[in-house]
C-alpha positions in Angstrom: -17.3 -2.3 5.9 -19.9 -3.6 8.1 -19.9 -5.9 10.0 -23.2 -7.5 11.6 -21.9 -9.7 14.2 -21.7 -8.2 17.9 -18.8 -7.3 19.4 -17.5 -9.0 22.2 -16.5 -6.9 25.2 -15.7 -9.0 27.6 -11.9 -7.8 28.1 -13.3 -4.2 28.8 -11.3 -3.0 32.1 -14.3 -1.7 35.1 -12.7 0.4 37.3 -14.5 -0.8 40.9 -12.4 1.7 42.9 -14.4 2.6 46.0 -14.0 6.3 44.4 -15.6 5.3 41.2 -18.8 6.3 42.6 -20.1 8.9 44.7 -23.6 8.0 45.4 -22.9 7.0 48.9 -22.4 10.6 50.0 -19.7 11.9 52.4 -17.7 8.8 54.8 -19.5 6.0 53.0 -18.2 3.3 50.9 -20.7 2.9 47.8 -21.7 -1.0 47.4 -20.2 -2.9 45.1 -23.4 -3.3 43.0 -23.2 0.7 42.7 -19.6 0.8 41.6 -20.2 -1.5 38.9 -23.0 0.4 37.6 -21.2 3.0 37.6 -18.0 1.4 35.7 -20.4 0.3 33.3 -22.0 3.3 32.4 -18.8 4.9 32.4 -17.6 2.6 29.8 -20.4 3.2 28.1 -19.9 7.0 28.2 -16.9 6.9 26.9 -17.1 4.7 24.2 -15.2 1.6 25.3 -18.6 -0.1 25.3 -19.9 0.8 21.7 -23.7 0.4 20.9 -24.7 -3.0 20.7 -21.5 -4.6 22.4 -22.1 -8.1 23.8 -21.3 -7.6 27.8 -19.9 -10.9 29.4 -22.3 -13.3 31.1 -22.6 -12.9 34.5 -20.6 -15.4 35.8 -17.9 -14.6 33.6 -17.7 -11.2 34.4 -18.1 -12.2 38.3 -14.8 -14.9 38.0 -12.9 -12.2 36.1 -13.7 -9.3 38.9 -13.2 -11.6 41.8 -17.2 -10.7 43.1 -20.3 -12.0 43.7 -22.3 -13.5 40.8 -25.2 -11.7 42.5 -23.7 -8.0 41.9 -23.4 -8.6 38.4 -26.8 -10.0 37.3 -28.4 -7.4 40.2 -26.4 -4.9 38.2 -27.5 -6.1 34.8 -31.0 -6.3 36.3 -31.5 -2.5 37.2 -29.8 -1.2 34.1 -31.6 -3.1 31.7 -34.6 -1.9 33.6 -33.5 1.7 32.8 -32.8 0.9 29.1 -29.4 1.4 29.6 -29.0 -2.8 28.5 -30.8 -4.7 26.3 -31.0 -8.7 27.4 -33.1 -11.2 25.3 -33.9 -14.5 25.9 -31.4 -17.3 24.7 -29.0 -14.1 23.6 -26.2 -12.0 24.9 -27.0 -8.7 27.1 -25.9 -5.9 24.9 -25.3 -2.2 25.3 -28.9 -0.4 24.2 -28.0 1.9 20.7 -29.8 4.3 21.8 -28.6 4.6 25.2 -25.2 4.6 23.9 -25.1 7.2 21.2 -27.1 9.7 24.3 -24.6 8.6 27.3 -21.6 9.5 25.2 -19.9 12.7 25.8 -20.0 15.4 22.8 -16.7 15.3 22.0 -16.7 11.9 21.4 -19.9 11.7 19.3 -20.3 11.8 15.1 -20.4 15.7 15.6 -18.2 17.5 17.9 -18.0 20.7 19.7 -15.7 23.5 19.9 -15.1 24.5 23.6 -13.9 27.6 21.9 -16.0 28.6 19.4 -19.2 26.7 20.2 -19.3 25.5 17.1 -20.2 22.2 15.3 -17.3 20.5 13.7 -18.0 17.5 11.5 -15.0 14.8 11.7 -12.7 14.6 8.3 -14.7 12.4 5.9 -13.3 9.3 4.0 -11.7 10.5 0.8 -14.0 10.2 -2.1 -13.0 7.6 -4.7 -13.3 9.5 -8.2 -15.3 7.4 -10.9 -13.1 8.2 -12.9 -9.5 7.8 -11.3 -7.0 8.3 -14.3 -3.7 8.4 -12.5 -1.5 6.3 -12.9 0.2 3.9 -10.3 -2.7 2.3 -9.0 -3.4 -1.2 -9.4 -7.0 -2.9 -10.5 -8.6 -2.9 -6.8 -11.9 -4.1 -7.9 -9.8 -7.1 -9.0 -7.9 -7.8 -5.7 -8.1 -11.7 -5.7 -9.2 -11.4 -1.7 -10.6 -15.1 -1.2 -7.1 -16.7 -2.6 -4.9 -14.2 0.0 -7.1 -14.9 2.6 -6.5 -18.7 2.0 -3.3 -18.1 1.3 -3.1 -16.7 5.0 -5.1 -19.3 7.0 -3.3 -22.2 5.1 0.2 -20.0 5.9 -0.9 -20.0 9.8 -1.7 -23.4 9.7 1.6 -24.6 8.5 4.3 -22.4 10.5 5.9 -24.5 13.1 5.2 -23.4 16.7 8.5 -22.0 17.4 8.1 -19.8 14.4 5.5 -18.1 16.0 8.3 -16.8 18.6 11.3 -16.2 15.9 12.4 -12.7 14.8 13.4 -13.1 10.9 14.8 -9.5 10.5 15.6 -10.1 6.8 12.8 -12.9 6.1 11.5 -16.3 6.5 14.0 -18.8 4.8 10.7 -20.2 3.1 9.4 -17.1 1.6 12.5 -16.0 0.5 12.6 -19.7 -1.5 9.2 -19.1 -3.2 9.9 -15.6 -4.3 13.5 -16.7 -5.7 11.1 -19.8 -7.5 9.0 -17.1 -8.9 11.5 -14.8 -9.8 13.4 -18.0 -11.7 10.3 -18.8 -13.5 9.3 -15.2 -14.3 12.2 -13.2 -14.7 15.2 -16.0 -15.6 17.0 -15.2 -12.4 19.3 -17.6 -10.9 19.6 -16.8 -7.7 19.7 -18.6 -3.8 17.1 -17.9 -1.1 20.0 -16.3 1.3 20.1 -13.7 -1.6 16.9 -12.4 -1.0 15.5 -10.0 1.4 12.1 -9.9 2.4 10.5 -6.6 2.6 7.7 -4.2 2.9 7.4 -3.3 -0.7 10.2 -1.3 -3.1 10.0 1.6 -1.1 11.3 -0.4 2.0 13.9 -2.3 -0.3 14.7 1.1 -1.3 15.2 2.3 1.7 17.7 -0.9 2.8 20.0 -0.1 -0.2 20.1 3.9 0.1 21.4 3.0 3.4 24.3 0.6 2.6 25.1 2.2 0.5 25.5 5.4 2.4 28.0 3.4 4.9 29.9 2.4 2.2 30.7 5.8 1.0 28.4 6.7 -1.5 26.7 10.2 -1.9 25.1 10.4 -5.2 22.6 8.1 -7.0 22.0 8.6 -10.7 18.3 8.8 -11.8 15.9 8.5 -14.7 14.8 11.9 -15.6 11.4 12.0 -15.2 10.8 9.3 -12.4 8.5 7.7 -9.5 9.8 10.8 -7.0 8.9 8.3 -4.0 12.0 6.7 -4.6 14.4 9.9 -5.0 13.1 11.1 -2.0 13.9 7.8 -0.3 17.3 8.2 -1.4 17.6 11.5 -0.9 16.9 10.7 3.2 19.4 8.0 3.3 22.1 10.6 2.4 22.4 9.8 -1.5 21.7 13.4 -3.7 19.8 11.8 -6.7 21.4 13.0 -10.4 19.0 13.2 -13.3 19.9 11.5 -16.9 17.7 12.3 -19.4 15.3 9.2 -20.4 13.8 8.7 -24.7 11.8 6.2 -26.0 14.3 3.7 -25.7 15.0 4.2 -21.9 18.0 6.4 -19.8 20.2 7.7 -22.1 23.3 5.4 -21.1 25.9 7.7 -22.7 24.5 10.8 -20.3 24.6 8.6 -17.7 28.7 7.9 -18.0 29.0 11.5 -18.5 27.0 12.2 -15.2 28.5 9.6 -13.2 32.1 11.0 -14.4 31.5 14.4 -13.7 30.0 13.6 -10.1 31.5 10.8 -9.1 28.1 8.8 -8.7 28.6 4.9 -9.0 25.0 4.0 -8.1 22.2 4.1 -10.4 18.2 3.3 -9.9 16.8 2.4 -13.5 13.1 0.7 -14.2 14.4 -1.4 -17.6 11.4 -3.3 -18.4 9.2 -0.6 -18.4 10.4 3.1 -17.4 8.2 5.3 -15.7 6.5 7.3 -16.8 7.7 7.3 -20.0 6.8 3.8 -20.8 9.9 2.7 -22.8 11.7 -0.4 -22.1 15.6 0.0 -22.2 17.2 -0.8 -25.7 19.2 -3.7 -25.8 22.1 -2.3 -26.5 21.9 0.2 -23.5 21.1 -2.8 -21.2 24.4 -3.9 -21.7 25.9 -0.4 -22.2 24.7 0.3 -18.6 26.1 -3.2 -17.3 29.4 -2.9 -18.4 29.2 0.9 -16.7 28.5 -1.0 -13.5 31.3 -3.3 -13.9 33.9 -0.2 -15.1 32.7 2.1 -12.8 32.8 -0.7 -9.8 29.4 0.3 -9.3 25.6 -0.8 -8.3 22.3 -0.7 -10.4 19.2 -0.9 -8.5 16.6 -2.6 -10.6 12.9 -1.2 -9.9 11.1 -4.1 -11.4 8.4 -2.3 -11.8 5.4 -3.3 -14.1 7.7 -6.0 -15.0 4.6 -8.7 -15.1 2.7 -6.7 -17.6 4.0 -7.2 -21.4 1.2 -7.1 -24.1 3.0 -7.5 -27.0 5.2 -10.4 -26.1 6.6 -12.2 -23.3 8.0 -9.9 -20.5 11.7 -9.9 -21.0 14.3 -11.3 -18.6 15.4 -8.7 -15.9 18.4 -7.3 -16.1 19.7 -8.4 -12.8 20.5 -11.7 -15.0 23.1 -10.0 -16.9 25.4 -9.0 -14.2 24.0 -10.7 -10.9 27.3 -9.2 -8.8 26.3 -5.7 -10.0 22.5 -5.4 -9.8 19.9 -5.3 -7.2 16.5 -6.0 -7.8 13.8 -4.4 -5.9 9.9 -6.0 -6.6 6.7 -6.1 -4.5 3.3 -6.9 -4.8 2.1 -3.2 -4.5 1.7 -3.0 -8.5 0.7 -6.3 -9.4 -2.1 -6.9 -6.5 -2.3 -4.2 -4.1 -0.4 -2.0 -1.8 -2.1 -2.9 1.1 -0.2 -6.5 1.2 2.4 -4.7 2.3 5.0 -7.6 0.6 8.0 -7.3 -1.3 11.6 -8.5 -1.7 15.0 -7.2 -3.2 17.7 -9.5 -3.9 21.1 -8.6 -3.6 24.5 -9.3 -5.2 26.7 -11.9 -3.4 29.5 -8.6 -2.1 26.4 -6.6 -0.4 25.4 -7.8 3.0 23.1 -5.7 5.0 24.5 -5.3 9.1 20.6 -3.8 10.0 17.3 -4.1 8.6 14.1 -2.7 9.4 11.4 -5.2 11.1 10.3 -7.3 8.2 6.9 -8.3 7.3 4.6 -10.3 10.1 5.6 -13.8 10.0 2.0 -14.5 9.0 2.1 -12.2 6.1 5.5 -14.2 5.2 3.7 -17.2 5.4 0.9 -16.6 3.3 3.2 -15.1 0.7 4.9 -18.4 0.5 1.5 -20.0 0.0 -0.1 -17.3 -2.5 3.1 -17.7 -4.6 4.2 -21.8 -4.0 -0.1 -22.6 -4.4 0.4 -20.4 -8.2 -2.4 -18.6 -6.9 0.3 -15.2 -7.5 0.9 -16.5 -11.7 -2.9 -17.2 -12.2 -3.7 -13.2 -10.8 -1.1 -12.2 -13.2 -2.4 -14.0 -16.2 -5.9 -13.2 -15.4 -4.4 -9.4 -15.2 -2.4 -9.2 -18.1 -5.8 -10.3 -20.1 -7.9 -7.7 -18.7 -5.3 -5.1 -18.8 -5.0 -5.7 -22.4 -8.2 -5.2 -23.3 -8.6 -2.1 -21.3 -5.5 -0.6 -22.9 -7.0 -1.5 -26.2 -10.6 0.1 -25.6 -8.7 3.3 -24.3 -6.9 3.7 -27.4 -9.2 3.2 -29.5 -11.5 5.9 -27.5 -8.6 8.3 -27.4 -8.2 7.9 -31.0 -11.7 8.3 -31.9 -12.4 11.4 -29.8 -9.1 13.2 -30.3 -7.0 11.7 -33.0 -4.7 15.0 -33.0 -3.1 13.9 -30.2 -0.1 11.7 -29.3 0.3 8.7 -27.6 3.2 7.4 -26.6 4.4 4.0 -24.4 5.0 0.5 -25.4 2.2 -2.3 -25.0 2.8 -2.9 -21.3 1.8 -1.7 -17.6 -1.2 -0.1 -16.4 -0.5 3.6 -17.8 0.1 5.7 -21.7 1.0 9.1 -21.8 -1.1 12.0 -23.9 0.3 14.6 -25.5 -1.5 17.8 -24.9 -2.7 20.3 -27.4 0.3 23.1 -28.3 -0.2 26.1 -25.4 -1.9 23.5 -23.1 -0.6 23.5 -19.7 -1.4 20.3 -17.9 -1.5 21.6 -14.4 -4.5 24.3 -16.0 -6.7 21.0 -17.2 -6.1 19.3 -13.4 -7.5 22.5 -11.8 -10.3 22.9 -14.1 -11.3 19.5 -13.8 -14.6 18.2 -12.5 -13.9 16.4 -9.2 -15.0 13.1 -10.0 -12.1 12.8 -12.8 -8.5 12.7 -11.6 -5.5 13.2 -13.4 -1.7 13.5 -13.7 0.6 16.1 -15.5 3.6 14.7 -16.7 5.9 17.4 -15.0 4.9 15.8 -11.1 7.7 13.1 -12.3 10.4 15.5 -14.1 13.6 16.3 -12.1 15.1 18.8 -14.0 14.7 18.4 -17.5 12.3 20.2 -19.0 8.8 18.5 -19.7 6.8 18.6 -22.8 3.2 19.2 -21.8 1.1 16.1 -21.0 -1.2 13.7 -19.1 -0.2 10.2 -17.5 -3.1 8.0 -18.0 -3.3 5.4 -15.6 -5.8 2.4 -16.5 -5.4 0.2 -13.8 -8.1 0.9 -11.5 -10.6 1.7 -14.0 -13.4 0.1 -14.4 -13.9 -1.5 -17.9 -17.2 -0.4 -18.5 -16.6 4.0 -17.7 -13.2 3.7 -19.9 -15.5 5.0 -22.9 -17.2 7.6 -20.1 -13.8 9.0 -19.1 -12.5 9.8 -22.3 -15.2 11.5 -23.5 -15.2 13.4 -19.9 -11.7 13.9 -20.9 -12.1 15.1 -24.0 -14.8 17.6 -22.8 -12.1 19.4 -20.5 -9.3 19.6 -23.3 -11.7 20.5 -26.4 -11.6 24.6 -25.2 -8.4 24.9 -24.9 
């Protein structure tokens, strides 16, 4: 990202020591002029002062080192004489680029040197985006709505209250809680208060908050869809809860399995996706939804709704979560990660009225807070979604339609919703061979990176989300190129 304005250096710290420079030679104290030469070109060696920094005007910098305004611009003076500063007329005195990029040590430089070996090392690139990213999980980055959440944040800041800016809100700001329970009411027919709700970093975090009380309260086993997001299992697993695979079919975990599991290990806590199971892609039956709830109420146990993909229904309306069913025996875990983008770093679970958490992680920035209330209360949050659900539509559509074109053989399974299908593989295909002969600017996903225990049939999750509309056609045919040997 570039960024053309100058930076501003004036907070750099000069070291003016008397033993900051050694010019003066044995006994003497070197002038002041010389020591702040020499802090500035130290700064400057070291990187403090990058090429092209804006250095302080004189008198500035004089009032903040307590010295004559004659050192500084005699300073400035000499080493813009030497190249080492650049000054223009009616503009800032910067560090010289060139200057710069020579004064700086090698170590510190693009390319760096081995004091061992002698040898250049070039720093770790940037990960390369693939042009064709097929995996699934990812949302449609190109389609971030940036100028709305940056609104969303300067109209946020605007409106917190002063003494907000000073307050600790360890399990969320009573106003974003209120828009996210307004949301959830509107989008997902839950009833529920703001004190309910929990402001978090995304569903790993509410994850994380649940595992936990869940531990204290006595809990050692968690039953899980088999396959499954693993991020969440391994969350689990580190707050002391063993997760226990039930097998998952097309219409969602196998509710029956489950009761057997949680007899035969004593597991009363289950994480389920309902609205759209990953990876999968089924949405749970209706009469396992209520199968599983009256489990819950038996068992006097917990179900942790992942909500995820939940927004994203494209053959009807998505369907009311199942947290409404049983509000004193489900959480619900959401975020923003899927819907806009992971780097908000927003999210929210909401909890039955008999769970109370005694400790919880710093929450969001208030800020962040803040311009979640206003992205969501503005219905700057619904228009993304409906926008999304358009586009994701579409690209579902032209992806099956390619699929089917270049290799009808195959199957395709997963209901008309989310950002992700899953392809059946040719008999005596192994998915993990077609990842490792792949050409590096196409990325995929085997189905088994998601299984548990039960055995996998052999197959690719496609994710769509954060391809671009106009390379869906591309891909496949790239696609279809690695699996037609085989």
């Amino acid at each position: 990202m570039q960024n053309t304005r100058p930076i501003l250096a004036w907070e750099t710290l000069l070291d003016l020591a008397p033993a900051a420079a050694d010019a003066a030679g044995p006994g003497r104290l070197p002038a002041l002029r010389d020591r702040l030469e020499h802090a500035l070109r130290e700064a400057i060696a070291d990187g403090r002062l990058p090429a092209g920094a804006a250095l302080p005007p004189s008198r500035v910098l004089a009032d903040a080192l307590g010295i004559s305004r004659w050192v500084v611009t005699e300073t400035y003076g000499r080493l813009v004489a030497e190249g080492v500063l650049d000054a223009r007329t009616g503009s800032a005195t910067r560090v010289s680029a060139g200057w710069a990029d020579a004064a700086r040590p090698t170590s510190a430089r693009a390319v760096a040197q081995d004091p061992a070996a002698g040898a250049a090392i070039a720093p770790a690139a940037p990960p390369q985006h693939p042009r064709f990213d097929l995996r699934p999980g990812i949302p449609d980055l190109h389609a971030v709505p940036r100028s709305r959440w940056t609104a969303a944040l300067r109209e946020g800041l605007a409106s917190l209250p002063d003494r907000d800016l000073a307050s600790a809100f360890p399990f969320g700001h009573p106003l974003a809680a209120a828009a996210v329970a307004g949301y959830l009411g509107r989008s997902r027919l839950i009833d529920v208060e703001a004190a309910r709700i929990v402001i978090t970093h995304g569903a790993t975090d509410g994850m994380a908050l649940i595992a936990a009380a869940l531990h204290e309260r006595g809990h050692t086993r968690l039953l899980v869809e088999d396959p499954s997001w693993p991020r969440l299992r391994e969350v689990a697993r580190q707050h002391g809860l063993e997760p226990v695979p039930v097998p998952v079919d097309a219409d969602g975990i196998d509710t029956e399995r489950l009761a057997d599991e949680a007899a035969r290990t004593g597991a009363r806590a289950a994480l389920v996706t309902p609205a759209h199971q990953f990876p999968l892609g089924a949405a749970l039956h209706p009469a396992r939804r209520e199968r599983l709830v009256s489990w819950a109420r038996e068992a006097d146990g917990l179900i942790i709704e992942d909500d995820y993909d939940a927004e994203f229904r494209y053959d009807r309306r998505p369907i009311a979560a199942l947290q409404r069913l049983a509000p004193d025996r489900v959480v619900l875990i959401g975020s923003l990660s899927k819907s806009v983008s992971p780097a908000l770093g927003v999210g929210w679970a909401v909890l039955p009225p008999w769970l109370s958490l005694a400790d919880a992680p710093p929450a969001p920035s208030t800020i962040d807070q803040a311009a979640l209330t206003r992205f969501i209360s503005s219905g700057d949050l619904e228009r993304h979604l409906r926008r999304s659900r358009v586009r994701f539509r579409r690209r579902r559509e032209r992806l099956l339609a390619a699929l089917a074109e270049r290799m009808p053989e195959l199957p395709v399974s997963g209901i008309a919703a989310g950002m992700h299908l899953v392809l059946g593989l040719p008999s005596g295909v192994v998915a993990a061979d077609l990842i490792a002969a792949a050409p590096e600017d196409l990325a995929l996903t085997a189905l088994s990176r998601y299984v548990v225990a039960s055995p996998a049939s052999e197959a690719l999750v496609i994710g769509y989300g954060d391809l671009d509309d106009a390379l869906v056609d591309e891909a496949v045919a790239r696609l279809a190129a690695l699996i037609r040997p085989h």
